[in-house]
N, C-alpha and C positions, 0 to 999 in steps of 0.2 A: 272232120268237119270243115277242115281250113277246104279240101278239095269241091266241097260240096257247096260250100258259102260263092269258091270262084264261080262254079258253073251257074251260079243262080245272079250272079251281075253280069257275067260273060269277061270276067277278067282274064286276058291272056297272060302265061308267064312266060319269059322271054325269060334269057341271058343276058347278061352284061358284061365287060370286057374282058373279065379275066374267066368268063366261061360259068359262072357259077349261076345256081337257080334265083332268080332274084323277085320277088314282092314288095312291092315299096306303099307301104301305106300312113300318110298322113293325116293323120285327125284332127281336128279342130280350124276357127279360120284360119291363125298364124301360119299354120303349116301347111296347108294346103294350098290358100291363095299363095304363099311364096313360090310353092313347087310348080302353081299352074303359071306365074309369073314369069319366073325364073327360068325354067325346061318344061313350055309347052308343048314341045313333042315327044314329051316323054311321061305326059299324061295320057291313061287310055280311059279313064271314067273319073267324072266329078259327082258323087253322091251326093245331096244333101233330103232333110225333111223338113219338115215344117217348122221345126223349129230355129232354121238356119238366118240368120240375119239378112236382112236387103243387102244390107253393105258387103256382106261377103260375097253373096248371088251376082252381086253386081262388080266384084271385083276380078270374079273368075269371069264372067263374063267377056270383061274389058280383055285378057287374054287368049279372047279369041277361042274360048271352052263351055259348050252348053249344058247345063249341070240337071242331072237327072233326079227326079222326084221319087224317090220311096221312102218307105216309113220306117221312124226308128228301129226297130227291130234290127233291119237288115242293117242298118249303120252299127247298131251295137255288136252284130255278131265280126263285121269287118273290123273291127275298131279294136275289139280282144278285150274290152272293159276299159279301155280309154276314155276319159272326156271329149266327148266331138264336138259340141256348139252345134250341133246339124249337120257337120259336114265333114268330108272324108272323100279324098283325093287318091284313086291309085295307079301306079303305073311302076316303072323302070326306076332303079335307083340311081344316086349321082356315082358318076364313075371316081374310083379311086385313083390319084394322079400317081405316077410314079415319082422318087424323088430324084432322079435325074432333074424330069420337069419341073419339081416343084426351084431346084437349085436354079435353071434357064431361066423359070421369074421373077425369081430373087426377090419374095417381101420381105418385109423390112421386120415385122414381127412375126415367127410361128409360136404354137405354143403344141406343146409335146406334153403325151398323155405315157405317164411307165405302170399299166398296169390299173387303170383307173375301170371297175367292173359295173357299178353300176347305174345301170342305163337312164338315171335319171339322172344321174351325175354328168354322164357323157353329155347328154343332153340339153346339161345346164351349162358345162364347160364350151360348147359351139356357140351357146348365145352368148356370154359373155364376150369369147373372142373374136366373133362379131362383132359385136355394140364397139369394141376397142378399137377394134379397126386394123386385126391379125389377118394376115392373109391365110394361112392354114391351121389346120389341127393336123396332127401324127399321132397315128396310133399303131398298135401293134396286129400283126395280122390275126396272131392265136390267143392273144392275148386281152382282148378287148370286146364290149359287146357288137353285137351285129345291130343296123338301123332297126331296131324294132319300134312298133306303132311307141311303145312306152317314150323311146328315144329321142323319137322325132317330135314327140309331143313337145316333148322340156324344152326341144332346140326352137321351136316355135318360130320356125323357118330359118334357124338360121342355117343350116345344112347345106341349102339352097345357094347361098351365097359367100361359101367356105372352098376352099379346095381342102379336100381330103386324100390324107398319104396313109398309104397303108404299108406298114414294112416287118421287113423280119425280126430285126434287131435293134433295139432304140437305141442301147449304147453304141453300137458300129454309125448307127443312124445318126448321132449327133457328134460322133468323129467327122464321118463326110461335110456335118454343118460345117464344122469349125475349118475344115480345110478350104470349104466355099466361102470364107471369111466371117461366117458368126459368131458372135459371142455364146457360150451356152450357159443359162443361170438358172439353178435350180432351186426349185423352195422347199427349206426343210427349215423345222420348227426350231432345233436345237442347234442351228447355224448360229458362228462366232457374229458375221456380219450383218445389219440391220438394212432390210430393203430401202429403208430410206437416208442410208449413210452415204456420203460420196464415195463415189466409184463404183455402187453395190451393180449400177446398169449401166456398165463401162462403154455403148454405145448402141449403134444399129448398122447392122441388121443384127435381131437378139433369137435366138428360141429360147423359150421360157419351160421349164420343164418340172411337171408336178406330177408325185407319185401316186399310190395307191391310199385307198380310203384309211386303212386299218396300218400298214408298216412303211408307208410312204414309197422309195425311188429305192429301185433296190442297191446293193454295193457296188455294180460295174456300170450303173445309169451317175451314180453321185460322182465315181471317179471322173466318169468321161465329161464332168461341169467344168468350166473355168471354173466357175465359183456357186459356193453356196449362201443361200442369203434367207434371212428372218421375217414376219411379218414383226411387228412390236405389238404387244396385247397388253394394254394396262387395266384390263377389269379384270373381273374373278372366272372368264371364261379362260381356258386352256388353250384350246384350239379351236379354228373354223372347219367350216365342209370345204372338203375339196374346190370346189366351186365357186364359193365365195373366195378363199382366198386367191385361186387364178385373177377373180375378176378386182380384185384389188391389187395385183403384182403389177398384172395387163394395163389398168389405167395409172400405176404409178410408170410403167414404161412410156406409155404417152406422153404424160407428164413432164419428165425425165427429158427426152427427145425435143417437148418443144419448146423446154427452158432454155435449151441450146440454141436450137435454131435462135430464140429471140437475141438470144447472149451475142451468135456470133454475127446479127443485124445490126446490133446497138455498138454493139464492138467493147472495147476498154470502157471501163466507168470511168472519166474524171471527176477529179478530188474537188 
């Protein structure tokens, strides 16, 4: 169907850097206008129908992309059962950076995925560390899911304005951080230390690193942490989703960061 569905929009499939088959399909406006935004030439069709927003027609527009008219149908069969809003964007996916490169840019926040499968989670995990203001996500190569339309939904552009690392080994992968000078601080629920204790975010540049839905980071991802650290949960709930807790570690690392900078503006308190 997937071959039958390309030939009836004229989507060509290309390669992408590392050689592999690539379809990149964004659904809804988030994700589409980001992508038409972000890598206009690496859009080859913007779909939308009737039911697609001015605001959005008019966004894709602004990047220089004339968005083609057909009816639902054909969106839902591109979309895979996605929610579209009317619209759906496809073309070439964002290239995965190597982490040499990602080390030459040196943000200040990555946040590192051990084993996190699924894809709405993924997908919830890039907006978060977006919104924070992380420069990357790392994931694992065979370990992870692939952009699918589900994925890129939840990311709701934020993919678009992420660098993504893809690597073999997360544990090796956050040995190298730490020799690039990162801190590595991973969350695990039954950590002695409390994300919001001193020292829990001993500085920046930090990679943040959360495990898997169901048995968390595995034992040679926890070793390779400087430190392990807690969310605190004072209701009758146990644990968060994957995702939320990121997006709560993420904006206590902001947090964290810019108490300092204030601190070391204002200088010493006098008495």
């Amino acid at each position: 169907m997937l071959a039958d569905e390309t030939r009836g929009v004229n989507v060509r499939h290309r390669r992408d850097a590392h050689g592999a088959g690539a379809r990149y399909v964004a659904a809804g406006w988030h994700a589409a206008t980001a992508f038409c935004a972000a890598r206009p030439d690496d859009v080859e069709r913007v779909l939308v129908s009737r039911e697609a927003a001015e605001e959005a027609i008019a966004e894709i527009a602004a990047s220089g992309i004339v968005a083609e008219h057909v009816d639902r149908a054909q969106l839902e069969r591109l979309a895979q059962g996605i929610p579209h809003q009317g619209v759906v964007a496809v073309g070439r996916p964002p290239r995965a950076l190597a982490l040499e490169d990602l080390v030459a840019r040196a943000p200040d926040v990555v946040l590192v995925l051990d084993e996190v499968t699924d894809p709405r989670n993924v997908g919830a995990l890039f907006r978060s560390a977006e919104a924070s203001g992380a420069g990357a996500v790392v994931i694992a190569r065979d370990r992870a899911p692939q952009l699918s339309p589900a994925l890129v939904k939840a990311a709701a552009g934020a993919i678009e304005w992420l660098s993504l690392v893809r690597v073999v080994n997360i544990a090796r992968t956050l040995e190298a951080l730490q020799v690039a000078g990162y801190w590595t601080v991973g969350l695990a629920g039954e950590a002695d230390l409390s994300l919001h204790s001193d020292g829990a975010i001993p500085g920046l540049p930090v990679a943040l690193v959360v495990g898997s839905e169901g048995a968390g980071m595995r034992p040679l991802v926890r070793r390779a942490c400087h430190r392990l650290v807690h969310i605190p949960m004072v209701g009758h709930t146990a644990s968060l989703n994957v995702s939320v807790a990121a997006a709560v570690a993420l904006f206590e690392v902001r947090r964290v960061a810019a108490d300092r900078l204030v601190g070391r503006a204002l200088g010493p308190v006098k008495p």
